[in-house]
C-alpha positions in Angstrom: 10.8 16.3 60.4 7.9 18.1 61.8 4.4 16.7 60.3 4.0 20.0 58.8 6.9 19.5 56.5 6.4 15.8 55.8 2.6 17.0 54.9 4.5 19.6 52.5 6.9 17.4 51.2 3.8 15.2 50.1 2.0 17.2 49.2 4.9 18.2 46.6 5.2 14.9 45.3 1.8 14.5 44.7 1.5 18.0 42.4 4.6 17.1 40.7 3.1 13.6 39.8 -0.5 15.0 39.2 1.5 17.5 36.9 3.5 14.7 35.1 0.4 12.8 34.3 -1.4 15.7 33.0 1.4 16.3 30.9 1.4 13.2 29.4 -2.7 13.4 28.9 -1.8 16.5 27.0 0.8 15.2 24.9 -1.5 12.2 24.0 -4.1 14.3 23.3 -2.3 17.1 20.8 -0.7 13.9 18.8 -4.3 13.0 18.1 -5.6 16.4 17.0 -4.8 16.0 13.4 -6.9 12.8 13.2 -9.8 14.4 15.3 -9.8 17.0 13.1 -10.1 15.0 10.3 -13.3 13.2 11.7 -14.6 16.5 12.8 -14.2 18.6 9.7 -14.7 18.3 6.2 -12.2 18.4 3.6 -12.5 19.0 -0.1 -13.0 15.3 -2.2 -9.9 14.8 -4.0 -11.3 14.3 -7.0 -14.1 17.2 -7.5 -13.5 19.1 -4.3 -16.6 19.1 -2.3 -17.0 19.3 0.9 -16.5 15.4 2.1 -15.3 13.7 5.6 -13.2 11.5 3.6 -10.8 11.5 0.8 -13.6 11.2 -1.7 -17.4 12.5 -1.1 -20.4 9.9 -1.8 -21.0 11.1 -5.6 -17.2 10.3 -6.5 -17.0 6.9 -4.1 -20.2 5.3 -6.1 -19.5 6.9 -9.3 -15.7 6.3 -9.8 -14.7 3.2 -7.4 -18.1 1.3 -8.1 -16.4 -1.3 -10.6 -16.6 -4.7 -10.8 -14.2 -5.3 -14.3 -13.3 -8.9 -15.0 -10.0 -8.8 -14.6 -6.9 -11.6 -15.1 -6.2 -13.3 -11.7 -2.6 -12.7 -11.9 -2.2 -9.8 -13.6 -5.3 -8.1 -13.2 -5.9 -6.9 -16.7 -9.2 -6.3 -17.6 -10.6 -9.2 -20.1 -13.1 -8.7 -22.4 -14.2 -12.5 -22.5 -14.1 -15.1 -20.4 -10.9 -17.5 -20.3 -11.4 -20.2 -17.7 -8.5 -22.4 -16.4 -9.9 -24.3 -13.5 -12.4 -23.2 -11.1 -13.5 -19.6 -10.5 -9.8 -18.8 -12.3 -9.7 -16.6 -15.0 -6.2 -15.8 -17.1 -5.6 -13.5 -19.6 -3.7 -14.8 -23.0 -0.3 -13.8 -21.8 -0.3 -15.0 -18.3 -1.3 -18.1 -20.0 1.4 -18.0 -22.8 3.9 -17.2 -20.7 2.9 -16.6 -17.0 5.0 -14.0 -14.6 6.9 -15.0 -11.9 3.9 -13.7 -9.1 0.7 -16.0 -8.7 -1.8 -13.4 -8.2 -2.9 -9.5 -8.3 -5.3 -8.0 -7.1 -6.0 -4.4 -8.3 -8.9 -1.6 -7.5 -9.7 0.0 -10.6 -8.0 0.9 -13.9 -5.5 3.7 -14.2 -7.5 6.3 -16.2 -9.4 9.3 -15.3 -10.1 10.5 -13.1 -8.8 8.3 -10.4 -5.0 8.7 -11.8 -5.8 11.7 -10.1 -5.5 10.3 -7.0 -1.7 8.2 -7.7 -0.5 11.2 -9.0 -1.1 13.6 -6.0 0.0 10.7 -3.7 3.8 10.1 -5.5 4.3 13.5 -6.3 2.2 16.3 -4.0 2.2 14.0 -0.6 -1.0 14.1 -0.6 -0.1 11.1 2.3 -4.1 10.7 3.2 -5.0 9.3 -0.3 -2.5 6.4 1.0 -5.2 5.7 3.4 -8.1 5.3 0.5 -6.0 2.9 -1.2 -5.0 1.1 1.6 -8.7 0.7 3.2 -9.8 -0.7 -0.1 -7.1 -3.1 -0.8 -7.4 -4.4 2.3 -10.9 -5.0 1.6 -10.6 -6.3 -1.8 -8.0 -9.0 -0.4 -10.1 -10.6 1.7 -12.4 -10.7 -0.5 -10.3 -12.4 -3.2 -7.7 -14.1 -1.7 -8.3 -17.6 0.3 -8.6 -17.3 3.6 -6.3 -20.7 4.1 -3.5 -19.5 2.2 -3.4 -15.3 3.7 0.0 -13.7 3.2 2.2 -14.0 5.7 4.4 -10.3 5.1 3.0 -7.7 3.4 5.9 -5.4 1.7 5.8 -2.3 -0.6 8.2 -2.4 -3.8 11.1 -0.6 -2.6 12.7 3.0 -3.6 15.9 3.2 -4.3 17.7 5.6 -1.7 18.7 8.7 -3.5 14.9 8.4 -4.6 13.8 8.2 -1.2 15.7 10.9 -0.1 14.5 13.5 -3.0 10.8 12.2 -2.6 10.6 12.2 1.2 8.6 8.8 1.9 7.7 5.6 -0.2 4.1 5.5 -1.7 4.0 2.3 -1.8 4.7 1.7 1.7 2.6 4.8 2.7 -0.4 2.1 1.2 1.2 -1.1 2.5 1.0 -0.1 6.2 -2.4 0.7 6.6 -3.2 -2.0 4.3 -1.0 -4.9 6.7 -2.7 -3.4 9.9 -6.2 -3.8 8.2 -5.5 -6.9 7.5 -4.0 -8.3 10.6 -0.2 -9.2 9.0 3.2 -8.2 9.5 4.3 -5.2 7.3 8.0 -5.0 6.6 9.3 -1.9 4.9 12.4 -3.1 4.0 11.9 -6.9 3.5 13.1 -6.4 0.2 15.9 -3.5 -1.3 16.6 -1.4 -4.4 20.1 -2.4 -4.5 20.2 -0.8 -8.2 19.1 3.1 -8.9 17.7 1.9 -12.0 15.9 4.9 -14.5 12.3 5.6 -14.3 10.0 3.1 -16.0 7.7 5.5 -17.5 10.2 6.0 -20.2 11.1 2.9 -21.2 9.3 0.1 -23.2 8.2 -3.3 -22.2 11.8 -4.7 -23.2 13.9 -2.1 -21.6 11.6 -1.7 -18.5 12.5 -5.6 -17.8 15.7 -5.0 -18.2 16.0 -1.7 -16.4 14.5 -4.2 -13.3 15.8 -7.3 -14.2 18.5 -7.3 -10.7 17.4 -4.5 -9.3 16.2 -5.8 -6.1 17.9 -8.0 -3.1 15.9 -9.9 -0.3 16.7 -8.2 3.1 15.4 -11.0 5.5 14.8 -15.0 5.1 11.3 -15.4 3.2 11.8 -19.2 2.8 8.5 -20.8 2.4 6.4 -17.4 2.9 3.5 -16.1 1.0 4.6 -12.3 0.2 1.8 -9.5 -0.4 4.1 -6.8 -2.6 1.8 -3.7 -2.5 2.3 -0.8 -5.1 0.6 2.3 -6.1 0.2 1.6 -9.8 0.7 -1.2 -12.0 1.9 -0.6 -15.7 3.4 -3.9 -18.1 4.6 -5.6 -14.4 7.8 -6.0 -15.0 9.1 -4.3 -11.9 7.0 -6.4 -10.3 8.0 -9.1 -11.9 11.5 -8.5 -11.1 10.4 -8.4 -7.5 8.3 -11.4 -7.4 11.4 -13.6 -9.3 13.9 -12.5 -6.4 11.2 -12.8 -3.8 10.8 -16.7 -5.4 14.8 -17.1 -5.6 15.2 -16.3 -2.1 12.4 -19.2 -1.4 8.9 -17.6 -0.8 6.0 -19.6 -1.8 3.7 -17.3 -3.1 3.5 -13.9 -4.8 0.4 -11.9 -4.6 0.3 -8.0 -5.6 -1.8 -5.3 -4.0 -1.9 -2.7 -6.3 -3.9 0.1 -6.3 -4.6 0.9 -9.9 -3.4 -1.0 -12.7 -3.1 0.6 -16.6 -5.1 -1.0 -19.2 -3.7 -1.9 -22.7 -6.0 0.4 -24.3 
């Protein structure tokens, strides 16, 4: 081959690579845009619509997350006295009367205005970014309460059933729970656990139907023997789904229970 055609030939090879990697640079670069964007631009706060670089602006973070509620360490209702069973351990009257099957919740803030606001838009307008508020908080708030020698070891959202899934397009729960795992350093697992009944919607049912609506609703997906399992949810109502969960999480051999749960609803 003449050197002027080896020097072509080369020289080919090298554009074509040079091209490649440029390609590649760019393809990096556009599936970063929307989260450049969002550093670079303000959005409207979710809550009063002001021009904010996060989901909430500085007024609505300090007026409406800045809460420090005693609440129940495993069901995270809010108490309005002190009940003290052991150390730094506080229990409301029916976790004491006749505790749940999980150990421990940990919850951001009641579910009242306006931060229902903010489940509301996330389960029914994906509004997906609000997934990320929750999640950065939890994350925080667990390792603020939870012991550092006993972390979870899986962190799993409470499942969908699949013709829900289907109609709503994604899991809120889960849309939390994997933010919330990578914050925290553990292994998140969206389908540890499975709706293996399409049970009705538990807004519409009492405390009494709701735990019977859930009662075998769920199966475990993987072995959890011995495991200390983080279930994360959006909202937190009477607990009986979760509940349900946390007995067939413990029937299947985990450990421990511990919910993340964004908001939880107050009995008054």
């Amino acid at each position: 081959m003449p050197n002027w055609a080896f020097r072509w030939s080369r020289a080919t090879r090298s554009g074509r690579l040079l091209h490649e990697r440029l390609f590649e640079v760019a393809q990096r670069s556009i599936s970063k845009l929307p989260a450049l964007a969002r550093c670079a631009l303000p959005n409207p706060c979710a809550l009063c619509g002001n021009m904010s670089h996060r989901a909430l602006c500085g007024f609505c973070d300090e007026a409406w997350w800045n809460e420090a509620r005693l609440r129940c360490v495993v069901c995270a209702m809010p108490l309005s006295s002190f009940r003290r069973a052991g150390v730094m351990h506080y229990r409301c009257g029916d976790c004491l009367a006749a505790p749940p099957a999980f150990d421990a919740t940990v919850a951001l803030a009641d579910y009242r205005a306006p931060l229902d606001a903010l489940a509301v838009g996330l389960k029914f307008r994906a509004r997906l970014g609000l997934a990320h508020e929750f999640a950065r908080r939890l994350a925080w708030s667990a390792m603020d309460a939870l012991d550092e020698r006993d972390r979870p070891d899986v962190v799993a959202p409470v499942p969908l059933s699949a013709r829900r899934l289907v109609e709503r397009g994604y899991n809120q729960a889960w849309e939390i729970a994997r933010p919330c795992a990578r914050a925290l350093g553990i292994r998140g697992d969206a389908t540890l656990v499975r709706r293996v009944i399409d049970t009705a919607p538990q807004s519409k049912l009492d405390l009494d139907a709701r735990r019977q609506n859930v009662g075998r609703a769920f199966e475990v997906a993987r072995p959890v023997q011995s495991l200390h399992v983080a279930v994360v949810d959006d909202v937190m109502t009477t607990g009986a789904t979760l509940d349900a969960l946390a007995r067939t999480l413990k029937a299947a051999g985990a450990r421990r229970v511990t919910n993340l749960v964004a908001l939880r609803t107050p009995k008054n």
